[in-house]
PDB file with one MODEL, atoms N, CA, C and O in Angstrom:
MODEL        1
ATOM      1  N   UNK A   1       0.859  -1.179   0.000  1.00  0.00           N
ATOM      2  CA  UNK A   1       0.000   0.000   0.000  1.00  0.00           C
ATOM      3  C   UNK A   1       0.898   1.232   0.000  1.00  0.00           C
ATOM      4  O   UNK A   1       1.730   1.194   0.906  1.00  0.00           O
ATOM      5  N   UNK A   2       0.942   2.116  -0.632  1.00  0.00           N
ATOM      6  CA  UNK A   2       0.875   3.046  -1.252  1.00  0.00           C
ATOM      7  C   UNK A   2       1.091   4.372   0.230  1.00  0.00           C
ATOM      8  O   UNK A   2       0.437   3.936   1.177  1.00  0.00           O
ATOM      9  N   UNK A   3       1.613   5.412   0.523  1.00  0.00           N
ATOM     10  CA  UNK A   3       1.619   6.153   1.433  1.00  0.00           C
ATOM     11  C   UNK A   3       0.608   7.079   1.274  1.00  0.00           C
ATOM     12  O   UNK A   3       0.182   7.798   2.178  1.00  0.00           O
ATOM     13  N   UNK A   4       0.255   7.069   0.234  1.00  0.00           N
ATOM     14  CA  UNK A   4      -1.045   8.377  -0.016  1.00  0.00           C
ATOM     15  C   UNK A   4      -2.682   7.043  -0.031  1.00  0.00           C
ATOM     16  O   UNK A   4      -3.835   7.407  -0.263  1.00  0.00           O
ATOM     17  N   UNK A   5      -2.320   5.801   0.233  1.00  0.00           N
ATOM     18  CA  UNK A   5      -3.647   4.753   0.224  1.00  0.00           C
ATOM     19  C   UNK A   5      -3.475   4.982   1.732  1.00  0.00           C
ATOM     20  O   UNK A   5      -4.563   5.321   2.198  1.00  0.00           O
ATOM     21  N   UNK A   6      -2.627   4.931   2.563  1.00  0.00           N
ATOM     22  CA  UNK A   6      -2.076   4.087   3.793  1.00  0.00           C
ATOM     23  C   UNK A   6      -2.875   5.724   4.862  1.00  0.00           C
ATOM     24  O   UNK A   6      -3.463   5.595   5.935  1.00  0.00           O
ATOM     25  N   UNK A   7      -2.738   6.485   4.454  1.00  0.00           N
ATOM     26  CA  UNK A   7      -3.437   7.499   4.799  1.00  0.00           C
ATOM     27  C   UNK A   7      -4.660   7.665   4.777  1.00  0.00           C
ATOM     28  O   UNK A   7      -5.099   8.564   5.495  1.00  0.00           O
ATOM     29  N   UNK A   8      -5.644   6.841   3.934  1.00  0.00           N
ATOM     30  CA  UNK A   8      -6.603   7.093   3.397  1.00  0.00           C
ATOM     31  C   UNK A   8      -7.407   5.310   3.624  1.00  0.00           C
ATOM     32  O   UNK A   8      -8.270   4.847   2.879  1.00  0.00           O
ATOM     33  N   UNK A   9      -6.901   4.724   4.647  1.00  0.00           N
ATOM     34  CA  UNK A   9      -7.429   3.101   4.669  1.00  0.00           C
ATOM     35  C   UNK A   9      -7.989   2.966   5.397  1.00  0.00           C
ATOM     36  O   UNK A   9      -7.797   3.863   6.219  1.00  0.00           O
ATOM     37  N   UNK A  10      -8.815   2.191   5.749  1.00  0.00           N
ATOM     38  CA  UNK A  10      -9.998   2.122   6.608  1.00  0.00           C
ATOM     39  C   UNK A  10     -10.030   0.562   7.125  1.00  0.00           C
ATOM     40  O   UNK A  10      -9.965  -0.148   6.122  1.00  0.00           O
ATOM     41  N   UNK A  11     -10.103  -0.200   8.268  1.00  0.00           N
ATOM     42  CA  UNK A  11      -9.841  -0.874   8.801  1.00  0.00           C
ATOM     43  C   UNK A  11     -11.066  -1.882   7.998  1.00  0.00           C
ATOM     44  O   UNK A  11     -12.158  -1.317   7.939  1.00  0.00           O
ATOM     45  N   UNK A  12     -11.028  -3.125   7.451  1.00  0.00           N
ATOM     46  CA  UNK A  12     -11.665  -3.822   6.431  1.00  0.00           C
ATOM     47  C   UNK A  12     -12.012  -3.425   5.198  1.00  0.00           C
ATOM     48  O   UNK A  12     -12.334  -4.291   4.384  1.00  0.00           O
ATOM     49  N   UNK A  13     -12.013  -1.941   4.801  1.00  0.00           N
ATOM     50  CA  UNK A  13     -11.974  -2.089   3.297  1.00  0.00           C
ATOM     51  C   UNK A  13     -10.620  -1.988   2.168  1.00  0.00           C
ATOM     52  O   UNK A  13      -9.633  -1.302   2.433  1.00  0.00           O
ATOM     53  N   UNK A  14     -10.692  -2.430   1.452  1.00  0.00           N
ATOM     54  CA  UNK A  14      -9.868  -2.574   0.520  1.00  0.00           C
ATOM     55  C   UNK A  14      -9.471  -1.307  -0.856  1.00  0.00           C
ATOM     56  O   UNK A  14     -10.149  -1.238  -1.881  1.00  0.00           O
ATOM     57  N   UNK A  15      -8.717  -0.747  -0.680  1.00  0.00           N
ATOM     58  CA  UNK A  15      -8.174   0.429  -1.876  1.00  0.00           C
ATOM     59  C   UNK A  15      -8.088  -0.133  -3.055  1.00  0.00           C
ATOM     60  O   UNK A  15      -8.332   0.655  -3.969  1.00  0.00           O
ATOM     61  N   UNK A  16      -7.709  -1.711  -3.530  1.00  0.00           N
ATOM     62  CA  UNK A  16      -7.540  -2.195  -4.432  1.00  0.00           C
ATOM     63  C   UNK A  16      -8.412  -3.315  -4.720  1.00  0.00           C
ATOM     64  O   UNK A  16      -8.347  -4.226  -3.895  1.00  0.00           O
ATOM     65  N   UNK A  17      -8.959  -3.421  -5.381  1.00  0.00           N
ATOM     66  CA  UNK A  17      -9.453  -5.040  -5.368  1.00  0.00           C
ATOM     67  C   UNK A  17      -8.705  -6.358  -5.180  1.00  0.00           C
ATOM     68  O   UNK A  17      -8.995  -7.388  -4.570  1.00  0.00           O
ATOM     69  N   UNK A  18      -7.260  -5.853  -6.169  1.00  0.00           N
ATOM     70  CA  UNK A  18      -6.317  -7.555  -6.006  1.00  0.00           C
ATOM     71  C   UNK A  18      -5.857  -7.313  -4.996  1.00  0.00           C
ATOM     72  O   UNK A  18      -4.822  -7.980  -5.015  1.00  0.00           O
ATOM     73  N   UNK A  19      -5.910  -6.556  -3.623  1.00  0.00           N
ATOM     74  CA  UNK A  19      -5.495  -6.986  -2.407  1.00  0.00           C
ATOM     75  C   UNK A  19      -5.927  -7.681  -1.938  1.00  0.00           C
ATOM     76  O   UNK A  19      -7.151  -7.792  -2.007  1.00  0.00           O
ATOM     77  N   UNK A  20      -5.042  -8.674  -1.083  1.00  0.00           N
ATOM     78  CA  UNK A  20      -5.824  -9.861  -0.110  1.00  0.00           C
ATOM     79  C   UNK A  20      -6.176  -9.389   1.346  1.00  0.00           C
ATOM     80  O   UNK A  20      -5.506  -8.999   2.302  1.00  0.00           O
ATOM     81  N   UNK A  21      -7.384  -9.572   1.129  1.00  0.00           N
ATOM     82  CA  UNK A  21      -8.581  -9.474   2.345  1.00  0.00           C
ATOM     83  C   UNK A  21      -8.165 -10.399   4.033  1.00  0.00           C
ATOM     84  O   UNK A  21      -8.286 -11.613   4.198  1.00  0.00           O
ATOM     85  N   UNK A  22      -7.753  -9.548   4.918  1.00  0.00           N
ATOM     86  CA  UNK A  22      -7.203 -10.437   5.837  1.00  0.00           C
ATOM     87  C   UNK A  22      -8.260 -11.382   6.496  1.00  0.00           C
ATOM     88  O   UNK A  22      -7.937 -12.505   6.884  1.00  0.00           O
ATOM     89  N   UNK A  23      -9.628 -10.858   6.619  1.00  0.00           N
ATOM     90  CA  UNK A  23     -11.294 -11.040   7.273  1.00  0.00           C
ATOM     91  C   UNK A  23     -11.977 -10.557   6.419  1.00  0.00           C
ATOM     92  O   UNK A  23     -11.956  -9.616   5.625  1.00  0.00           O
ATOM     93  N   UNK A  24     -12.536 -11.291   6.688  1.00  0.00           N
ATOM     94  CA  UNK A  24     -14.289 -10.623   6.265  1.00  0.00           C
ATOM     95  C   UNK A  24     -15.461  -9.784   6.822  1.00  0.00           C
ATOM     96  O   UNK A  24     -16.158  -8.898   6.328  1.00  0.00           O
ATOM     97  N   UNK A  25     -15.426 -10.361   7.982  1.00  0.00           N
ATOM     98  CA  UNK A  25     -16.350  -9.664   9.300  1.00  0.00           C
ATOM     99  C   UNK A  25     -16.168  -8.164   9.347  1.00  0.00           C
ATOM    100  O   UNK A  25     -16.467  -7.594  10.397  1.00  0.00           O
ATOM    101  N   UNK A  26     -15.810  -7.615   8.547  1.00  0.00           N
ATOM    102  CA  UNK A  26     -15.360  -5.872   8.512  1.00  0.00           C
ATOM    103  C   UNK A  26     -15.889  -5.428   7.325  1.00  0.00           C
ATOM    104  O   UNK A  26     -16.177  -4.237   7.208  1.00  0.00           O
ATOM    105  N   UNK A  27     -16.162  -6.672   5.885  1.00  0.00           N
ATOM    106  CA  UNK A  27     -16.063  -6.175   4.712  1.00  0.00           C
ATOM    107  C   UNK A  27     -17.131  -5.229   4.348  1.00  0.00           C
ATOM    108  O   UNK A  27     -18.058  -5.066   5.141  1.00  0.00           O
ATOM    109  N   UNK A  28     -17.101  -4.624   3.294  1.00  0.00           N
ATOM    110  CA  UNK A  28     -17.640  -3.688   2.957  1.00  0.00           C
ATOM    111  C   UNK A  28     -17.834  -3.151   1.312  1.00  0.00           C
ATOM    112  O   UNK A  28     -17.106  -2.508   0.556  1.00  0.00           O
ATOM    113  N   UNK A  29     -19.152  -3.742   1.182  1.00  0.00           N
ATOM    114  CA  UNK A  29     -19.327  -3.300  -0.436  1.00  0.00           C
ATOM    115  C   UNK A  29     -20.183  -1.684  -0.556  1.00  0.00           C
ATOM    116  O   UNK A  29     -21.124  -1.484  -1.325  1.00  0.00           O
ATOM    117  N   UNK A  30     -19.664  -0.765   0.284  1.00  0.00           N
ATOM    118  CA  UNK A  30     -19.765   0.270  -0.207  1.00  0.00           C
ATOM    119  C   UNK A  30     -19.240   0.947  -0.965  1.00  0.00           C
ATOM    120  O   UNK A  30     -18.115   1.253  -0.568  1.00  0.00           O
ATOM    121  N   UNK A  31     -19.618   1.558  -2.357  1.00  0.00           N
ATOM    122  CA  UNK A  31     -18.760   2.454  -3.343  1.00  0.00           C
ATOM    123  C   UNK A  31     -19.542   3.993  -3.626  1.00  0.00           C
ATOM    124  O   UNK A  31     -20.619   4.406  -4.056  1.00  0.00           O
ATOM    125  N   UNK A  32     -18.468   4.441  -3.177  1.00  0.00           N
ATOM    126  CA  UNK A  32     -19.090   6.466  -3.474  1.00  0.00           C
ATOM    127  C   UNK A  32     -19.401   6.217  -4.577  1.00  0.00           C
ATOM    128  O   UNK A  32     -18.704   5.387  -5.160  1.00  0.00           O
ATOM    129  N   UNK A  33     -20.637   6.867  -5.351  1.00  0.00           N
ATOM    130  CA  UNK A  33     -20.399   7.209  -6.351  1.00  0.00           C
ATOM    131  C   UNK A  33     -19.747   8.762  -6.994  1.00  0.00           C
ATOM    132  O   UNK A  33     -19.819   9.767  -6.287  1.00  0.00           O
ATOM    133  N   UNK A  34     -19.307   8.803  -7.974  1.00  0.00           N
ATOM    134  CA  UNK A  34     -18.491   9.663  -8.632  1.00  0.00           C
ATOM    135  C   UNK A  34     -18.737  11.043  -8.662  1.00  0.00           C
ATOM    136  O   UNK A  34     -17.862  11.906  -8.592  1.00  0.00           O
ATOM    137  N   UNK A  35     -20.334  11.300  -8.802  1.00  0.00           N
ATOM    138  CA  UNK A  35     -20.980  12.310  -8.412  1.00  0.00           C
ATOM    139  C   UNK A  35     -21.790  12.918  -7.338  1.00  0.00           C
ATOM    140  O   UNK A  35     -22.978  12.745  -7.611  1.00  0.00           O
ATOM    141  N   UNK A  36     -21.609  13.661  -6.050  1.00  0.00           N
ATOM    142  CA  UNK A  36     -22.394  14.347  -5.249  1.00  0.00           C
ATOM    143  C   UNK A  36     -23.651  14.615  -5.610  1.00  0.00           C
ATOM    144  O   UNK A  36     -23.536  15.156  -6.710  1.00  0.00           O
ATOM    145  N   UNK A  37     -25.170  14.537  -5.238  1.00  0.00           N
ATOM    146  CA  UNK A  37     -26.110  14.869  -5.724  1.00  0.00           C
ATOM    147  C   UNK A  37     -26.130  16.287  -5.556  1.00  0.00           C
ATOM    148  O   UNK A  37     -25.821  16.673  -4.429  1.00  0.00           O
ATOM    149  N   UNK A  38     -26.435  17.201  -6.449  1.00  0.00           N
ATOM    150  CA  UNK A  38     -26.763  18.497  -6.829  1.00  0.00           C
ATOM    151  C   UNK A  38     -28.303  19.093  -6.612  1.00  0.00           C
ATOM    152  O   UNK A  38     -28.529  20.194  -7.113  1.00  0.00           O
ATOM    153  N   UNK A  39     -29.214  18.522  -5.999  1.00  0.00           N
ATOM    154  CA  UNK A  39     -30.445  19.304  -5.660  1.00  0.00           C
ATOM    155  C   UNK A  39     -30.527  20.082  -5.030  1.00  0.00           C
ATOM    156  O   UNK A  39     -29.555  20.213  -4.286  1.00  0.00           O
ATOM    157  N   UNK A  40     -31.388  20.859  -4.906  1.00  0.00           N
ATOM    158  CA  UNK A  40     -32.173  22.016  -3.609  1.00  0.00           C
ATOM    159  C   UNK A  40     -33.374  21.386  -2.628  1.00  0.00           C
ATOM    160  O   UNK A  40     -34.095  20.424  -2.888  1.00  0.00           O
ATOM    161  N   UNK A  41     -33.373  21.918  -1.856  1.00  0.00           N
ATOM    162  CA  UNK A  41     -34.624  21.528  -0.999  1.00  0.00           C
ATOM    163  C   UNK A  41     -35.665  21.079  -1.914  1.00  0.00           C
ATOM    164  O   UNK A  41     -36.037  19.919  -2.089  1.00  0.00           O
ATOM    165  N   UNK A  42     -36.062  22.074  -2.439  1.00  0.00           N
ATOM    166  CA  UNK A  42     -37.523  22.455  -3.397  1.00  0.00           C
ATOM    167  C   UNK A  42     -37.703  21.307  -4.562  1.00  0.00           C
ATOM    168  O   UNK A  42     -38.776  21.176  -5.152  1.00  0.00           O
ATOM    169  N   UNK A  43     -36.192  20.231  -4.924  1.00  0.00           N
ATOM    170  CA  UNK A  43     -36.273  19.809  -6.149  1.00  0.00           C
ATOM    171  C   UNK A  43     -36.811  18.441  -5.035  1.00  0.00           C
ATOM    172  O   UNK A  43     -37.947  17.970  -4.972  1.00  0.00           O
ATOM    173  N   UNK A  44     -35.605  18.034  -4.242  1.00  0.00           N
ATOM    174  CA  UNK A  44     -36.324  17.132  -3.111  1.00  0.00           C
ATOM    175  C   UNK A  44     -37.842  16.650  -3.023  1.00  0.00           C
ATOM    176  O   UNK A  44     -38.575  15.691  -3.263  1.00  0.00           O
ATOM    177  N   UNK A  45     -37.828  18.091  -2.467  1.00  0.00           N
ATOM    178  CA  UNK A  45     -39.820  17.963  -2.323  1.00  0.00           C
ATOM    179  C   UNK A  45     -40.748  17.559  -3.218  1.00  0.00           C
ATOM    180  O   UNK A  45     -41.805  17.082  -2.804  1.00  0.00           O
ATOM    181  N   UNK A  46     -40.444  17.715  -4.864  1.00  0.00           N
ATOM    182  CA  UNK A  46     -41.518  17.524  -5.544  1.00  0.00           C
ATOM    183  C   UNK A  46     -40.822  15.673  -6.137  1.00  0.00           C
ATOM    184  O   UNK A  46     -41.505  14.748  -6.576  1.00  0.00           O
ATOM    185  N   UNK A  47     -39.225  15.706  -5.901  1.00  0.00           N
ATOM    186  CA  UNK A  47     -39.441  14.380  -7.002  1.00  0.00           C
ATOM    187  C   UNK A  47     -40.061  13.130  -6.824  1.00  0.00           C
ATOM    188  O   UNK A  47     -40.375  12.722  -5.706  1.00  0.00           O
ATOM    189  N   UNK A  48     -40.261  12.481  -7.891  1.00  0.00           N
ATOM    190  CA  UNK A  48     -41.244  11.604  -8.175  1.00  0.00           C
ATOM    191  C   UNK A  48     -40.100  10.323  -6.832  1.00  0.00           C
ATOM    192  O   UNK A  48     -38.887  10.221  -6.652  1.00  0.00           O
ATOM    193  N   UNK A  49     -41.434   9.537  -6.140  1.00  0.00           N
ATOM    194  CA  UNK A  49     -40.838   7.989  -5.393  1.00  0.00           C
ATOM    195  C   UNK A  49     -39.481   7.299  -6.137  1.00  0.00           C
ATOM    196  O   UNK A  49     -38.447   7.030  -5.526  1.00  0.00           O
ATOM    197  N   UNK A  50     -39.642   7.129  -7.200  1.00  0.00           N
ATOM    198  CA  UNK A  50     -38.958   6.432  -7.974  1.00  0.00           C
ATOM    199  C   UNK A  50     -37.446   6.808  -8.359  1.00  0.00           C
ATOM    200  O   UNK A  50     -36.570   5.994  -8.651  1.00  0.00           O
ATOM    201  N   UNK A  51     -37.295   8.438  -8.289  1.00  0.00           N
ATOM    202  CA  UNK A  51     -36.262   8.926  -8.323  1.00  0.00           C
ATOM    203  C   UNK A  51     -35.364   9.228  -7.060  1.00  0.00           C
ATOM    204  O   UNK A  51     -34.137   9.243  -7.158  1.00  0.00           O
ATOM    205  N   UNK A  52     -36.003   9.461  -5.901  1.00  0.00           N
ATOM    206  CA  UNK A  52     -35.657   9.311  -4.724  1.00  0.00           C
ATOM    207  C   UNK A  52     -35.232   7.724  -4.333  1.00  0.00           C
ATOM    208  O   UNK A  52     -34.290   7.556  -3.559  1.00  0.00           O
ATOM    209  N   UNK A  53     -35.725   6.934  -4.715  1.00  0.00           N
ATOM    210  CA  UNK A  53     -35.384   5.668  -4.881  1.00  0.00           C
ATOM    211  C   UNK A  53     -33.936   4.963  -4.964  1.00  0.00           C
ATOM    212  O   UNK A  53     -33.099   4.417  -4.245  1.00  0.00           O
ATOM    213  N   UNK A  54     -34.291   5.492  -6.913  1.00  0.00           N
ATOM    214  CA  UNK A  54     -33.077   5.370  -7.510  1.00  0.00           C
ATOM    215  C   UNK A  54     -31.613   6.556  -6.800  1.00  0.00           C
ATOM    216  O   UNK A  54     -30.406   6.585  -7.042  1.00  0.00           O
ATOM    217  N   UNK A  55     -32.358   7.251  -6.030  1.00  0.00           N
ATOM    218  CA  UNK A  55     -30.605   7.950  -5.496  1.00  0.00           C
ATOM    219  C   UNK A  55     -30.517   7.550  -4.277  1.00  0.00           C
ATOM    220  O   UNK A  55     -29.287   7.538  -4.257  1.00  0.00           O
ATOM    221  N   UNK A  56     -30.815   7.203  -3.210  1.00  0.00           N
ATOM    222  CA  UNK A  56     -30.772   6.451  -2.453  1.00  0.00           C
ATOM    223  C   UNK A  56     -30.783   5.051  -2.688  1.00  0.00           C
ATOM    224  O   UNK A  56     -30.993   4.373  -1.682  1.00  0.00           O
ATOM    225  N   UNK A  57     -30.625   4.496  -3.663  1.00  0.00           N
ATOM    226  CA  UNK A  57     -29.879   3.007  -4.072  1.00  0.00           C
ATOM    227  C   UNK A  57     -28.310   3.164  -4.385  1.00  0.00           C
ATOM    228  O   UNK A  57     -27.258   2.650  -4.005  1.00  0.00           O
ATOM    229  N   UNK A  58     -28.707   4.099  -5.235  1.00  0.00           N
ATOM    230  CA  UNK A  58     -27.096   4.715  -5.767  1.00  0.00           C
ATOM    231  C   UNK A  58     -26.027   4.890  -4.690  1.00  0.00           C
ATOM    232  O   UNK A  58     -24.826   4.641  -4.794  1.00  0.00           O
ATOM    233  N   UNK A  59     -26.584   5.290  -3.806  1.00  0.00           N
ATOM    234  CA  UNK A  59     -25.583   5.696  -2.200  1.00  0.00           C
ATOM    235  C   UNK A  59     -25.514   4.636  -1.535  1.00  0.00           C
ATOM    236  O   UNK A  59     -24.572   4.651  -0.743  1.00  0.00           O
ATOM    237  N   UNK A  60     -26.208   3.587  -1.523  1.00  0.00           N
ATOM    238  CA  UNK A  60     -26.295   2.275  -0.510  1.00  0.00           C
ATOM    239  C   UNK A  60     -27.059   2.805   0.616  1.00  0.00           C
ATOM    240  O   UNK A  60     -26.629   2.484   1.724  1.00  0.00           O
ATOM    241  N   UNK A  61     -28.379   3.749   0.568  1.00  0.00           N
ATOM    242  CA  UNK A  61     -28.755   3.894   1.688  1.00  0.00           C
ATOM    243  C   UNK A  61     -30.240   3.590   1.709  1.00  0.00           C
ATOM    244  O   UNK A  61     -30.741   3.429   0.597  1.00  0.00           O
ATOM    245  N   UNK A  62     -31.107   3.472   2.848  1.00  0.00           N
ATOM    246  CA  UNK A  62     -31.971   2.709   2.874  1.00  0.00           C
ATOM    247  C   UNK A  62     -33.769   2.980   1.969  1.00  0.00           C
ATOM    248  O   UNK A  62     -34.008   4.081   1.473  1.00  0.00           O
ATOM    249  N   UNK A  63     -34.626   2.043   1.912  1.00  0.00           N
ATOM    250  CA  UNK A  63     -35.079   2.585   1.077  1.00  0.00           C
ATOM    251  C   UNK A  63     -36.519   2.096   1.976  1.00  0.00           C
ATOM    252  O   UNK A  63     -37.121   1.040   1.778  1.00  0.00           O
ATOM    253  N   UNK A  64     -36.853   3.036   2.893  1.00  0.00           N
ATOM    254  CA  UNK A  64     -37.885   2.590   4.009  1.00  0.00           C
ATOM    255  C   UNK A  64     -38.376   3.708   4.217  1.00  0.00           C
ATOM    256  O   UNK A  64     -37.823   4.794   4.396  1.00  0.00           O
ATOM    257  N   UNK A  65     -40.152   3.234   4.175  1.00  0.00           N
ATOM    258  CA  UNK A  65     -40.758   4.160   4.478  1.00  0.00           C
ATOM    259  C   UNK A  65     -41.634   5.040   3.068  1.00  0.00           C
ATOM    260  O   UNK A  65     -41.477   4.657   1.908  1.00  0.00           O
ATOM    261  N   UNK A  66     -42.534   6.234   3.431  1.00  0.00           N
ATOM    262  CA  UNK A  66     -43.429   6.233   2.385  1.00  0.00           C
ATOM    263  C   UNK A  66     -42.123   7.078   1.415  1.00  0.00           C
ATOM    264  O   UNK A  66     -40.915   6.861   1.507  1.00  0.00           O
ATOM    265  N   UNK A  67     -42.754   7.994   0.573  1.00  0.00           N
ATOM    266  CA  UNK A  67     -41.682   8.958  -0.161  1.00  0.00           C
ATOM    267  C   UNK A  67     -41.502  10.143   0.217  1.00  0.00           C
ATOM    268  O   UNK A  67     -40.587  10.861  -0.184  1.00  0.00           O
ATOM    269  N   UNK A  68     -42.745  10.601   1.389  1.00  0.00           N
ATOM    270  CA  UNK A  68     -42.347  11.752   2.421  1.00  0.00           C
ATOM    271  C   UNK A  68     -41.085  11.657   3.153  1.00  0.00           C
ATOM    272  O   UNK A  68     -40.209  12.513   3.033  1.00  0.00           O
ATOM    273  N   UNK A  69     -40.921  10.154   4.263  1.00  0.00           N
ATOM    274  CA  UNK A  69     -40.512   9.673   4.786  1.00  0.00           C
ATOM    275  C   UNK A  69     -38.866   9.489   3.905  1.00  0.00           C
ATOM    276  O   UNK A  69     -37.785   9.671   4.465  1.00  0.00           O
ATOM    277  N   UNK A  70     -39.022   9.131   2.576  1.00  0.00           N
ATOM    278  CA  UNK A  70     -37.810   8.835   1.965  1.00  0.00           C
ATOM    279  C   UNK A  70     -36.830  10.248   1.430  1.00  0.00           C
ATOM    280  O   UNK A  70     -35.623  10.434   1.275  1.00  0.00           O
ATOM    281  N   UNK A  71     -38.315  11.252   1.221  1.00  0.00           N
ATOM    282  CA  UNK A  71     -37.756  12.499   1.012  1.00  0.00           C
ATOM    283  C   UNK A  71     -36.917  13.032   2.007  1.00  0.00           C
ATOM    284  O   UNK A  71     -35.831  13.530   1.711  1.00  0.00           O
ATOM    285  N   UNK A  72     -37.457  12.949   3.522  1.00  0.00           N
ATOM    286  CA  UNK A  72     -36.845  13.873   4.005  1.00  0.00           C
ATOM    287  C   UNK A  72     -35.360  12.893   4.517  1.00  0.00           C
ATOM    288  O   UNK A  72     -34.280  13.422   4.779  1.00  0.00           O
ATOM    289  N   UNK A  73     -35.490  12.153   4.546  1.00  0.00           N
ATOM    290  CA  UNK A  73     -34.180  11.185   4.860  1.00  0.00           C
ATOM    291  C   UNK A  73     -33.046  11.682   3.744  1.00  0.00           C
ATOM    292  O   UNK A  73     -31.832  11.837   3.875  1.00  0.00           O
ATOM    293  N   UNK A  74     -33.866  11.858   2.666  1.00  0.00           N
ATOM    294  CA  UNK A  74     -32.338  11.972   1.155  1.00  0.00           C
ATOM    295  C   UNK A  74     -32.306  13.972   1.681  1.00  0.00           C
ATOM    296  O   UNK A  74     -31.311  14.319   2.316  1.00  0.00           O
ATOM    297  N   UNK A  75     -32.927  14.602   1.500  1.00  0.00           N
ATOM    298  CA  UNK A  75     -32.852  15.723   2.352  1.00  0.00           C
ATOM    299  C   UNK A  75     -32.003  15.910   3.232  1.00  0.00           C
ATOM    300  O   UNK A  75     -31.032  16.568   2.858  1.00  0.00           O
ATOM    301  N   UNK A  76     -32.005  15.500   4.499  1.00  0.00           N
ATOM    302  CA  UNK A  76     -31.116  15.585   5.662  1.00  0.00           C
ATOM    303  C   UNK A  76     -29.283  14.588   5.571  1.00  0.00           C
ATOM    304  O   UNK A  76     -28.316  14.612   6.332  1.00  0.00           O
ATOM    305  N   UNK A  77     -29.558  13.815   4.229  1.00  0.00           N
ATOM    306  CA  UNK A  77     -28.299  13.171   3.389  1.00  0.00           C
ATOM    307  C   UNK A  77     -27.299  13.734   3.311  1.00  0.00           C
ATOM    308  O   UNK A  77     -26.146  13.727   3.743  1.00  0.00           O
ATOM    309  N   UNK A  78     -28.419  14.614   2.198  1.00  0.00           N
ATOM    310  CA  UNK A  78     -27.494  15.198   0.987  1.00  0.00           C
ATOM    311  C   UNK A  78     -27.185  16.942   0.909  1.00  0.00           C
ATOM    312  O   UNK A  78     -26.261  17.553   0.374  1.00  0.00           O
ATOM    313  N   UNK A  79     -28.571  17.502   1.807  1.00  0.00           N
ATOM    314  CA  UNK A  79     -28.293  18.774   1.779  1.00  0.00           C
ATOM    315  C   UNK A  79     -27.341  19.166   3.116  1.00  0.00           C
ATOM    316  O   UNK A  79     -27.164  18.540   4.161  1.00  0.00           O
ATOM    317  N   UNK A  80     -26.748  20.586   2.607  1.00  0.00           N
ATOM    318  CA  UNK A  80     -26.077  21.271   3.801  1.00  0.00           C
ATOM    319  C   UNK A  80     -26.684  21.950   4.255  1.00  0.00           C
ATOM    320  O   UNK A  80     -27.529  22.443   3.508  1.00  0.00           O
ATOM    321  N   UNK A  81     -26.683  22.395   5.616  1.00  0.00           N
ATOM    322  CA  UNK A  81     -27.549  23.545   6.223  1.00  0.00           C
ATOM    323  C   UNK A  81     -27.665  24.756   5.760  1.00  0.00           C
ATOM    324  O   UNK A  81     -28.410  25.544   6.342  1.00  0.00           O
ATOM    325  N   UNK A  82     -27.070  25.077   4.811  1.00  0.00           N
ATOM    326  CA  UNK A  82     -27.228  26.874   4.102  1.00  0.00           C
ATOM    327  C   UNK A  82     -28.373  26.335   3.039  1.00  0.00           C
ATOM    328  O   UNK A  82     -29.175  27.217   2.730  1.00  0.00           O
ATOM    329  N   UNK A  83     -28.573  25.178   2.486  1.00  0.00           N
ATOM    330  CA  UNK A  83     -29.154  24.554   1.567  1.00  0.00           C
ATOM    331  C   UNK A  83     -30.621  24.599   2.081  1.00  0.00           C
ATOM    332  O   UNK A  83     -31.490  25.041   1.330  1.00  0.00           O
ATOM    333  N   UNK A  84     -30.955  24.127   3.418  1.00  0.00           N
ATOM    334  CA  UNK A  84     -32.327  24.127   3.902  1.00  0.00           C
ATOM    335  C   UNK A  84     -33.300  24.936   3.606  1.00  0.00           C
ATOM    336  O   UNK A  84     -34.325  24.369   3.228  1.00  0.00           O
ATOM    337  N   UNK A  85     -33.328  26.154   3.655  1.00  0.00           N
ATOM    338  CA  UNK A  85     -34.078  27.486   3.605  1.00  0.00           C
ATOM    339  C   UNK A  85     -34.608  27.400   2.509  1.00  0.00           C
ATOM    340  O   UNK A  85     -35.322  28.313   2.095  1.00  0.00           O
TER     341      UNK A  85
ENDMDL
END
């Protein structure tokens, strides 16, 4: 590993794929995706179940509850507090 990985490693996940995995009991198939979501409050509020869905799949985060319920969860996610208002 790498001094700029070795900085940046996290106790069970892996920086590389062909690294060998010491355990499992830690593992972790989470992957950022590439892009930050870009909404406003206001876009939040109106989008359709399905799209709230699909971005909260995208993140690995949960998908419970009605689409009020899902709204304000991707809401309190993704926005920053200057963002709220």
């Amino acid at each position: 590993m790498s001094a700029t990985n070795a900085a940046f490693a996290m106790p069970g996940l892996s920086t590389n794929a062909n690294q060998h995995q010491v355990g499992t009991e830690n593992r972790c198939n989470f992957q950022m995706p590439l892009h930050y979501p870009r909404y406003m409050k206001r876009d939040y509020e109106t989008m359709p179940e399905w799209k709230v869905d699909c971005l909260l799949k995208e993140y690995g985060l949960p998908l419970i509850g009605d689409v009020n319920q899902k709204r304000k969860f991707a809401m309190g996610a993704f926005l920053w507090h200057f963002q709220d208002e």
